[in-house]
One Martini backbone bead per residue (centre of mass of N, CA, C, O) as a GRO file, in nm:
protein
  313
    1UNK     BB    1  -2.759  -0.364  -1.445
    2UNK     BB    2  -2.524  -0.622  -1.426
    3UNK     BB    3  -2.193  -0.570  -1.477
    4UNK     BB    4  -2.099  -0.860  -1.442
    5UNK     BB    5  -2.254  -1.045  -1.607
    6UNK     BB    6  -2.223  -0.857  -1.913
    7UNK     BB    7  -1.910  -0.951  -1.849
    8UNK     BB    8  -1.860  -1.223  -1.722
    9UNK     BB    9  -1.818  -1.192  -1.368
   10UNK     BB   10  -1.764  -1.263  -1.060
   11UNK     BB   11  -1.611  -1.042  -0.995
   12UNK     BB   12  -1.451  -0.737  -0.940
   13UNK     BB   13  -1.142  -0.683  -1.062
   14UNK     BB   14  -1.165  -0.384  -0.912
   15UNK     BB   15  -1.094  -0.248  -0.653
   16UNK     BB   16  -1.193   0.011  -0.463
   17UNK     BB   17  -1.074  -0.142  -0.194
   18UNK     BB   18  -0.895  -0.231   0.114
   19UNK     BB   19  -0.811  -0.494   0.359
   20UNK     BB   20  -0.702  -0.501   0.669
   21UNK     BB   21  -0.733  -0.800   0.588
   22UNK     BB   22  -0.605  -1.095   0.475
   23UNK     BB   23  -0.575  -1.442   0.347
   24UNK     BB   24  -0.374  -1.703   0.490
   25UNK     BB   25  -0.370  -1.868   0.247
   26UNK     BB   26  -0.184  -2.029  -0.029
   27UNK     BB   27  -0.420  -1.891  -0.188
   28UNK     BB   28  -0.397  -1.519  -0.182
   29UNK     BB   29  -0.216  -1.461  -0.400
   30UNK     BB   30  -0.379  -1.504  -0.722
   31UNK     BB   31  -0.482  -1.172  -0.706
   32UNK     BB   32  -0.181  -1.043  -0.667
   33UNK     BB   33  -0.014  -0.774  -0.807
   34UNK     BB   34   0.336  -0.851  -0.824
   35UNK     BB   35   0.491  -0.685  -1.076
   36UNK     BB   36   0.783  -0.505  -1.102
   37UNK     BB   37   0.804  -0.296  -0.877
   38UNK     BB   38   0.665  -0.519  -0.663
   39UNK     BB   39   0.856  -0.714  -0.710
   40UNK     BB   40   1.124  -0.561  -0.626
   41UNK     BB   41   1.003  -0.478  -0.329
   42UNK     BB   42   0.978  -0.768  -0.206
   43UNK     BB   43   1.260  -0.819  -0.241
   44UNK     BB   44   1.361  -0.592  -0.072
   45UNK     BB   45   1.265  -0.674   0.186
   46UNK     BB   46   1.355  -0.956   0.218
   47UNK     BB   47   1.632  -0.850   0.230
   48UNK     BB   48   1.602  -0.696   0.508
   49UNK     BB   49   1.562  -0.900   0.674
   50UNK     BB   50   1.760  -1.133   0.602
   51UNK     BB   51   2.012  -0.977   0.667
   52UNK     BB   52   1.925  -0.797   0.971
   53UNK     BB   53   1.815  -0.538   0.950
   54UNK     BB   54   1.691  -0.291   1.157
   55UNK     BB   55   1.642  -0.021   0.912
   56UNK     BB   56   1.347   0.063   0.659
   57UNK     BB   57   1.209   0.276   0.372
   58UNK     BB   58   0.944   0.300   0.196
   59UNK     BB   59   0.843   0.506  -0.095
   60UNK     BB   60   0.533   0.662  -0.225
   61UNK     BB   61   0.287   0.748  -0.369
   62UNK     BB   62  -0.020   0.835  -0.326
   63UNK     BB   63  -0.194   0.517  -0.479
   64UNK     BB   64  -0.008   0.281  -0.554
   65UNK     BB   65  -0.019   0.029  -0.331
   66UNK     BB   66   0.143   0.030  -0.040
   67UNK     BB   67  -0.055  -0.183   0.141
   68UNK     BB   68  -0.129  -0.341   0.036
   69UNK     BB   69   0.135  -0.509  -0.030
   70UNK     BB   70   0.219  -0.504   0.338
   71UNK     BB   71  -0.034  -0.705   0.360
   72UNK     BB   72   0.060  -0.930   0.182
   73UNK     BB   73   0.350  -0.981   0.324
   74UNK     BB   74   0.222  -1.055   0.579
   75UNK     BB   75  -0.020  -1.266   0.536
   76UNK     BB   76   0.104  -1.452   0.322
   77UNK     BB   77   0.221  -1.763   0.272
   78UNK     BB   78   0.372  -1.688  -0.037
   79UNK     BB   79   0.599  -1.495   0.184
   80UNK     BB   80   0.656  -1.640   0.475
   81UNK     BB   81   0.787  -1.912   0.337
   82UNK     BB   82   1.085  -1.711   0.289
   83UNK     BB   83   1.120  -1.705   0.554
   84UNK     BB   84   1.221  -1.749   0.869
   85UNK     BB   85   1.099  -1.962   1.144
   86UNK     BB   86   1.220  -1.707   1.346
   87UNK     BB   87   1.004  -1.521   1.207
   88UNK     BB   88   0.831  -1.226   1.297
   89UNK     BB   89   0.535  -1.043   1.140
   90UNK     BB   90   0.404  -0.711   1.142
   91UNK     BB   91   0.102  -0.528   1.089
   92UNK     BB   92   0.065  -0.125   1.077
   93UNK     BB   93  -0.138   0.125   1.121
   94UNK     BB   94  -0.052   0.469   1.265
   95UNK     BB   95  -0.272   0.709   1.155
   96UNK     BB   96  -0.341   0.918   1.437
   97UNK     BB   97  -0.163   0.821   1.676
   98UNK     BB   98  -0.034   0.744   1.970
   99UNK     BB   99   0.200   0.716   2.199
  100UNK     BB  100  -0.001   0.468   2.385
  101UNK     BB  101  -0.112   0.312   2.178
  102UNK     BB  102   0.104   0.151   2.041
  103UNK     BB  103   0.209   0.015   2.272
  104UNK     BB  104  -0.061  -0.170   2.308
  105UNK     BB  105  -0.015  -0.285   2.089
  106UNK     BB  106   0.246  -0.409   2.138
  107UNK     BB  107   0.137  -0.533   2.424
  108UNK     BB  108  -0.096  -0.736   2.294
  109UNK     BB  109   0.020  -0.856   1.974
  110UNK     BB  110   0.305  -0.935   2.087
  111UNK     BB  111   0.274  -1.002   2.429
  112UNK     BB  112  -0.003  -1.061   2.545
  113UNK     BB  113  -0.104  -0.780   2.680
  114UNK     BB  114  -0.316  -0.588   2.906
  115UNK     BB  115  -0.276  -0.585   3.239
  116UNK     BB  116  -0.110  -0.279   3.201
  117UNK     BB  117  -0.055   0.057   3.298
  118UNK     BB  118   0.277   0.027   3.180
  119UNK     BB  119   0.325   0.034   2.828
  120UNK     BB  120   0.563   0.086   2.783
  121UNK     BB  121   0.740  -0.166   2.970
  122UNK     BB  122   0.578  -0.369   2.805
  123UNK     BB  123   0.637  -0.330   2.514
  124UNK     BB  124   0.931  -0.357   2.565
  125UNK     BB  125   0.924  -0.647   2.699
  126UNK     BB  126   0.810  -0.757   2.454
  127UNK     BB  127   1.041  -0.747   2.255
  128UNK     BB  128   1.226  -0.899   2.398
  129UNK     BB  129   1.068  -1.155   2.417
  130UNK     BB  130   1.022  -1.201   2.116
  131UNK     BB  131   1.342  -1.216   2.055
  132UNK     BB  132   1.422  -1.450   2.260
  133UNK     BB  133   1.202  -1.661   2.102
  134UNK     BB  134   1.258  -1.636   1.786
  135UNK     BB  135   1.473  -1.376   1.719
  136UNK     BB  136   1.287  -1.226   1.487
  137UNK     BB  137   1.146  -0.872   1.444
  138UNK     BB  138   0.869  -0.748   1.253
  139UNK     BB  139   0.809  -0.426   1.149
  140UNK     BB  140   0.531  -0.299   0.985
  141UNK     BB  141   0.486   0.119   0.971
  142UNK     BB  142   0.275   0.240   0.847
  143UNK     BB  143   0.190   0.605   0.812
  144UNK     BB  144   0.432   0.782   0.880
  145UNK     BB  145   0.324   1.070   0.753
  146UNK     BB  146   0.088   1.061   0.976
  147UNK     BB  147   0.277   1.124   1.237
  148UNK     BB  148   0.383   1.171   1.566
  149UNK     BB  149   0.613   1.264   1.733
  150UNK     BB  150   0.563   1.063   1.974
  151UNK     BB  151   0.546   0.814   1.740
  152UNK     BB  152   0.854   0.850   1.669
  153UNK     BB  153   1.004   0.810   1.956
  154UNK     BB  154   0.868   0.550   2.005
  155UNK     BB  155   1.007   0.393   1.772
  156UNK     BB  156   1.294   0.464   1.835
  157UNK     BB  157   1.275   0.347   2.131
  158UNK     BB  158   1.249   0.065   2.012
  159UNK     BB  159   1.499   0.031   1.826
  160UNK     BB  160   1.726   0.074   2.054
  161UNK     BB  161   1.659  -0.187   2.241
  162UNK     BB  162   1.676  -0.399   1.967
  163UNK     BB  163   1.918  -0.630   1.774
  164UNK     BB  164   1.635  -0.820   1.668
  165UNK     BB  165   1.464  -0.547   1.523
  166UNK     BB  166   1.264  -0.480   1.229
  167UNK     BB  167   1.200  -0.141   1.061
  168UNK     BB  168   0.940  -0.067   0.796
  169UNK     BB  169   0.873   0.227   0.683
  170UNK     BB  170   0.570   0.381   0.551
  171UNK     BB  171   0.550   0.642   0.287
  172UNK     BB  172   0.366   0.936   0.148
  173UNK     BB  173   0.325   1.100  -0.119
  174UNK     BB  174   0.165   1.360  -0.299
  175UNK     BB  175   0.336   1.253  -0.537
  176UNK     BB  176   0.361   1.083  -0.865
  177UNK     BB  177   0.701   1.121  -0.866
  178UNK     BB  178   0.855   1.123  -0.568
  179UNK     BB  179   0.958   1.427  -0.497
  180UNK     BB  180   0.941   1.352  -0.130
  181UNK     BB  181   1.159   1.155  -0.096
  182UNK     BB  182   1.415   1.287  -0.167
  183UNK     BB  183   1.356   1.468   0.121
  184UNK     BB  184   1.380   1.236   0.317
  185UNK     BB  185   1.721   1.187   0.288
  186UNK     BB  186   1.787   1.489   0.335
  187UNK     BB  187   1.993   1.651   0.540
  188UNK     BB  188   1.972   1.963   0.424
  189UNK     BB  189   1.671   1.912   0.298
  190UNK     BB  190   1.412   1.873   0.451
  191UNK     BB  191   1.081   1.824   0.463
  192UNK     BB  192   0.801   2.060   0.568
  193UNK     BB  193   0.659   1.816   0.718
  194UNK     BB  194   0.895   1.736   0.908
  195UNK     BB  195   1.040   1.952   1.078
  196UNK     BB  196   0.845   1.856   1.330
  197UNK     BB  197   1.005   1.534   1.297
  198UNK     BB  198   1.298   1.415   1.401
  199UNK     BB  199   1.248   1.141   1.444
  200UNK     BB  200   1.220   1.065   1.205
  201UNK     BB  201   1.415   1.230   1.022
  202UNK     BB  202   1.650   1.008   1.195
  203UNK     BB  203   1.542   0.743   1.076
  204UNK     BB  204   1.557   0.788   0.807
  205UNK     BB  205   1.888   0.862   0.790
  206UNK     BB  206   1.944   0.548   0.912
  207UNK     BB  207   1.869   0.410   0.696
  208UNK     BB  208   1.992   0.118   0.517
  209UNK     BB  209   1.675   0.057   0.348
  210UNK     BB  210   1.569   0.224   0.014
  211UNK     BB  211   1.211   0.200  -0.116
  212UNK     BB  212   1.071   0.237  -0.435
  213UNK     BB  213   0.732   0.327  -0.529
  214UNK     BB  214   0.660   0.398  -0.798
  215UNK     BB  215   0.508   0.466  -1.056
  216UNK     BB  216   0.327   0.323  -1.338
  217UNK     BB  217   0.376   0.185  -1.611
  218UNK     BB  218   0.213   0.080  -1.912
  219UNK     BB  219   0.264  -0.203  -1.885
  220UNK     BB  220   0.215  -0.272  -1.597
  221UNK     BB  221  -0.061  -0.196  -1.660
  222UNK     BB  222  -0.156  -0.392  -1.863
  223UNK     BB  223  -0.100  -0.660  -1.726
  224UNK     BB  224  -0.288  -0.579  -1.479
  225UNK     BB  225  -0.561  -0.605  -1.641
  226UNK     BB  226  -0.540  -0.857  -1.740
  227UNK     BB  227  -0.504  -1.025  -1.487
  228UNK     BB  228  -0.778  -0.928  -1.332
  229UNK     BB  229  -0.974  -1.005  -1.580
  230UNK     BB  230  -0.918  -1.344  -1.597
  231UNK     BB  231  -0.936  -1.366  -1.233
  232UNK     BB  232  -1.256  -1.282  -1.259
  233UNK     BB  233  -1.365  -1.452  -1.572
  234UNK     BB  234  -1.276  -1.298  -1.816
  235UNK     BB  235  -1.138  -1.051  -2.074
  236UNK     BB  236  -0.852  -0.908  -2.179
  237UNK     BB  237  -1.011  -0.751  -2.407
  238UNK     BB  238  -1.268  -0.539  -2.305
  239UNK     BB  239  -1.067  -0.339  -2.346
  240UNK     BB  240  -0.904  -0.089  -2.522
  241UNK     BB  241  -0.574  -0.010  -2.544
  242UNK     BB  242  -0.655   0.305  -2.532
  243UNK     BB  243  -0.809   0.251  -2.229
  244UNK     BB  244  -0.590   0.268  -2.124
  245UNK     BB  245  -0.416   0.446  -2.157
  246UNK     BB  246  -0.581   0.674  -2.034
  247UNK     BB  247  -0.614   0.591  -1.785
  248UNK     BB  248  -0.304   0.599  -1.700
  249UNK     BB  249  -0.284   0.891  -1.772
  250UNK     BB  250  -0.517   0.999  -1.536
  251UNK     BB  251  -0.350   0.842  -1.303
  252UNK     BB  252  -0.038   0.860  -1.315
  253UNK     BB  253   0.016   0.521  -1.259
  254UNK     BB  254  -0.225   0.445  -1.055
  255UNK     BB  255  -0.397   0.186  -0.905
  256UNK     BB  256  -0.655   0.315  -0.771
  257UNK     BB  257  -0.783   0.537  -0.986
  258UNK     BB  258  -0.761   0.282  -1.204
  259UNK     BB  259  -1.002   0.173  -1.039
  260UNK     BB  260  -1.249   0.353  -1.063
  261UNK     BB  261  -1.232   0.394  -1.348
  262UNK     BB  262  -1.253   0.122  -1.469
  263UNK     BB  263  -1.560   0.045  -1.292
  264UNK     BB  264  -1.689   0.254  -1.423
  265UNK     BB  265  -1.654   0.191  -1.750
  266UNK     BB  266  -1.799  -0.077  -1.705
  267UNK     BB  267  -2.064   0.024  -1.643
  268UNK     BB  268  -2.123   0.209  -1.892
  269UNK     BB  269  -2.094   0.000  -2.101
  270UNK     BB  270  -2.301  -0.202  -2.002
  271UNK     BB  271  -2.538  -0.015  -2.051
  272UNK     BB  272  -2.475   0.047  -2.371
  273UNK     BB  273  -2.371  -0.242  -2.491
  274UNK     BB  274  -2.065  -0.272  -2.502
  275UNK     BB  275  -1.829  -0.482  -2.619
  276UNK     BB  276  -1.631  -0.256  -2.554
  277UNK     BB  277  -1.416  -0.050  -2.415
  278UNK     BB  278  -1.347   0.281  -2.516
  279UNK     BB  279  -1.206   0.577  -2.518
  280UNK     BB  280  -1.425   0.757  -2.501
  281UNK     BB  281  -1.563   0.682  -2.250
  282UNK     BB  282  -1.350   0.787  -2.030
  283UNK     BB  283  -1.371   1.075  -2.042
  284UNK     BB  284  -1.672   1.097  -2.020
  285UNK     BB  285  -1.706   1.006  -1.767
  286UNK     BB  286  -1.536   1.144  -1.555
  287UNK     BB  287  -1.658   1.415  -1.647
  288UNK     BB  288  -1.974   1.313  -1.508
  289UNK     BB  289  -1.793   1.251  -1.187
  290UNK     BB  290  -1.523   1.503  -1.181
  291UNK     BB  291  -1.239   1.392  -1.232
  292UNK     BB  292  -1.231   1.581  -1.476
  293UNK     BB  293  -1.101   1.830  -1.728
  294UNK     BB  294  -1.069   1.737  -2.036
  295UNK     BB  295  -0.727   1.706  -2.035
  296UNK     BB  296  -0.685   1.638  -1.762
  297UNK     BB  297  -0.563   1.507  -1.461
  298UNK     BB  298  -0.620   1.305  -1.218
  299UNK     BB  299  -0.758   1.403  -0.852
  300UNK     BB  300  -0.721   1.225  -0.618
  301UNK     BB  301  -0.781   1.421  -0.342
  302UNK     BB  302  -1.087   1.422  -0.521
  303UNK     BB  303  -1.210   1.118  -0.508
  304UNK     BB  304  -1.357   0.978  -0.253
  305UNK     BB  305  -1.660   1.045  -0.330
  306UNK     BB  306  -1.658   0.818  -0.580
  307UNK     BB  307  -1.563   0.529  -0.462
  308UNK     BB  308  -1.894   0.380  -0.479
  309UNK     BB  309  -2.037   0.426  -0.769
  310UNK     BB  310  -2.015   0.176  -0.880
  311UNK     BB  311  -2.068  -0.071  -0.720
  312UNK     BB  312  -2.419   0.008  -0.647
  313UNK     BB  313  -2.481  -0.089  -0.954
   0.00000   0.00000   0.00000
């Protein structure tokens, strides 16, 4: 049975996955739920921007949707065109690359140069250009949690080379409460995964401005649901109240987690042929899917092998 017909939905509600690149046209923005921890973040991002900061740091747990965010702020017309027309905004997701990647990155992307095989100072040369031409120059610098020592001095000799270019850091922690977050400011005890990377640990301390994109509370759950399935085609009333409550604590109030578990919970329902999906039948799933054992809470860090279980039915 295709569980978007039995439940009149144009398209899957919830998705699985996030795209690398996003839709640059003036409605792209109108299935992206910004409210509010996102809608406050996206605000503070705007001002690290327009104030004319040149380095800012957001740091939130794995699986809040912090990617998704800072690609739909990148790529929208409906938030690029709140920037300076002399501000050009890039995003990279820098997570296991070299500097030497970086670098190729900074000069084909930014300098639209391929030709030269010293990497390094055709980058800065392109930071140069491109802040001489435009103005100001923003660097949205994705997954710097998983970046090795040479791309965060990489990243930091290129932030001290040019006073028109502003840096984004943006960093997950394996907490849902945000408690390494902590840590990443505090420089009497820095976080254990940085003691190695002192090039970050001496940005992140360097940072103007601290974005913390907090796991959701469960109002912004529930309204996350409305928005996601009225813009689907479907009925805000789909699932039941107790059933978002259960998914949200399921999930620590992290919004991948809340898409999966949602996603199979819709499968499931339109099975069974249920006019609403009820929370029983969530602890269920999760249960026959792995995610869960009894009353304990959705294991982020073992899910991802489940990620495609909805879509393919």
């Amino acid at each position: 049975m295709n569980y978007l017909k039995y439940w009149k939905l144009q398209r899957s509600p919830f998705p699985m996955g996030q795209p690398a690149v996003l839709s640059t046209s003036a409605d792209s923005s109108s299935t992206f739920f910004d409210e509010g921890t996102i809608q406050e973040a996206i605000a503070r991002i705007h001002f690290l921007i327009q104030s004319q900061r040149s380095l800012g740091a957001i740091v939130g747990p794995s699986g809040v949707g912090m990617s998704r965010l800072l690609q739909q702020f990148c790529y929208s017309t409906a938030y690029a065109t709140k920037l300076s027309s002399n501000c050009r905004i890039h995003y990279v997701s820098v997570g296991g690359w070299s500097a030497d990647r970086f670098y190729r990155w900074v000069s084909s992307t930014i300098g639209h140069r391929t030709d030269s095989s010293d990497h390094y100072q055709t980058a800065i040369d392109s930071i140069a250009g491109s802040t001489a031409m435009s103005g100001r120059l923003v660097l949205v610098v994705d997954g710097c949690d998983a970046a090795s020592e040479h791309l965060c001095v990489a990243l930091d000799e290129l932030q001290s080379r040019s006073t028109r270019l502003t840096t984004l850091l943006a960093l997950s922690s394996a907490s849902p409460q945000n408690g390494l977050a902590t840590e990443f400011f505090n420089e009497e005890s820095p976080s254990s995964s940085f003691k190695n990377r002192r090039a970050l640990a001496k940005m992140l301390q360097q940072s103007q401005l601290r974005i913390d994109l907090p796991a959701w509370g469960l109002g912004q759950t529930a309204d996350y649901f409305s928005m996601m399935l009225e813009s689907a085609g479907g009925r805000s009333a789909i699932f039941e109240a107790q059933a978002i409550t259960r998914i949200h604590e399921l999930a620590n109030g992290l919004v991948k987690p809340m898409n999966q578990i949602a996603d199979l919970s819709l499968v499931a329902a339109a099975a069974r042929k249920f006019v609403r999906v009820p929370s029983e039948l969530i602890d269920q799933i999760c249960e026959e899917v792995g995610l869960v054992s009894g009353s304990s809470r959705f294991s982020w860090a073992e899910s991802s092998q489940f990620g495609a279980a909805a879509s393919s039915k």
